[in-house]
N, C-alpha and C positions, 0 to 999 in steps of 0.2 A: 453659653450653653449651645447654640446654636452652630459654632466650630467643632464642638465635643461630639455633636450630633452626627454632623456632616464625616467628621473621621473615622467617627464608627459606621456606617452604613461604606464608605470608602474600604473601610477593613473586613466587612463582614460582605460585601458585594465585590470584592476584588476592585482595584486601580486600572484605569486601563491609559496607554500611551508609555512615555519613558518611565520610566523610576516605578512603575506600577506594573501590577500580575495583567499580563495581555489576557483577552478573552480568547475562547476558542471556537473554531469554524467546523463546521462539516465537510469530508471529503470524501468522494469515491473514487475508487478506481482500479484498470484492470494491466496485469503485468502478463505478457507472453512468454512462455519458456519453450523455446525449443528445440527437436530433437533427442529427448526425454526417452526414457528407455520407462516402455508402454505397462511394465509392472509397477510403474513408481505413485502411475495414478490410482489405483486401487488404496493404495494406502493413507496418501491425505483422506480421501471418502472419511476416513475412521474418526480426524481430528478436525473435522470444520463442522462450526464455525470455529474459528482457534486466535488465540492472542498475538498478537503481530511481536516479534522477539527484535531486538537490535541491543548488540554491545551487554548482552545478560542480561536485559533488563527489557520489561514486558511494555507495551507501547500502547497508546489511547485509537488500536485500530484493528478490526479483526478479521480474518481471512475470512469469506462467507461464502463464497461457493468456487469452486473448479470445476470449468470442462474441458473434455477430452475433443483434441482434430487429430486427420490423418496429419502424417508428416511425410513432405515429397521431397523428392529430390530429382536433378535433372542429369539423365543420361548423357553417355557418351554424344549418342545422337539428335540431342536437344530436344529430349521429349520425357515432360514429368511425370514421373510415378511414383507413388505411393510406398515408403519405405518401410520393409516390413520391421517388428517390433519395436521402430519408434513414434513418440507421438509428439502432439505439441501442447501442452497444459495453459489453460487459460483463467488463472486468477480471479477473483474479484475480492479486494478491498475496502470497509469502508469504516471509520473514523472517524475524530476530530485531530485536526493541526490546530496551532498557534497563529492566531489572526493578528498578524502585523503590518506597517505600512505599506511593506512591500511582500507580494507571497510568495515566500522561500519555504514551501510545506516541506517539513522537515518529518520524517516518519523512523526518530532514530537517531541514527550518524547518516539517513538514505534523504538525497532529495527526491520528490516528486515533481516532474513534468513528462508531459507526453516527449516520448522520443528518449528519454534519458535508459539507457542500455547498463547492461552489467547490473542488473538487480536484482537484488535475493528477496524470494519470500520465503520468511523463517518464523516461526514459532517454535514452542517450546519442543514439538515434534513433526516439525516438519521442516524442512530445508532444501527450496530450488535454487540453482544461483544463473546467472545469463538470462534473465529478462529485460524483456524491453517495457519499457511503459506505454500501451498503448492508447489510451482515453483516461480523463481526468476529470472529476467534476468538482465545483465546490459548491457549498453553499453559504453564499456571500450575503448575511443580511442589508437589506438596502437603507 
């Protein structure tokens, strides 16, 4: 009785390690897009907070806020300024991943780490592509 017990509580609490359903972790974080063309931000406004989309199919993480930066760029003669009509959109993400040995937060077919470039943030209506990942946090039970 006492195995019959144990497997059920195993199947009804999920397995964790190999051969068993991993648990899941908490994640945040923020993806830079820039040089956006300054009408695009108006528009997410509509659909945040919004479902994280990857591969057609809807993700355990949801877009929850966007802000808006000037976007510079540097002159002929080495002096920055402020490019008109575009911006630069500033994500924020947050989530659970897959809490595995090693953390490969996977948000998709997308990994997340700071620094990792060429990122889309997509939902069902909304689609930037060219970010950077720039901050990452998890929440790592101890």
């Amino acid at each position: 009785f006492g195995v019959v017990a144990f497997g059920g509580y195993k199947l009804v609490n999920g397995a964790s390690g190999s051969g068993g359903k991993s648990s899941r972790i908490g994640i945040k974080y923020t993806v830079k897009c820039e040089e956006i063309d300054e009408r695009v931000y108006d528009e997410p406004l509509k659909y945040i907070p919004s479902q994280v989309m990857s591969n057609g199919e809807l993700c355990s993480v949801n877009i929850v806020g966007v802000e808006k930066e000037p976007h510079y760029v540097m002159t002929a003669d080495g002096q920055w300024v402020e490019e008109y009509g575009k911006v630069d959109l500033v994500f924020s993400l947050e989530g659970t991943v897959a809490n595995t040995a090693v953390i490969t937060s996977e948000v998709g077919s997308q990994e997340i780490r700071v620094g990792k470039s060429d990122h889309i943030v997509k939902s069902e209506f909304i689609e930037v592509t060219g970010g950077v990942i720039t901050s990452v946090e998890w929440d790592i039970p101890e």
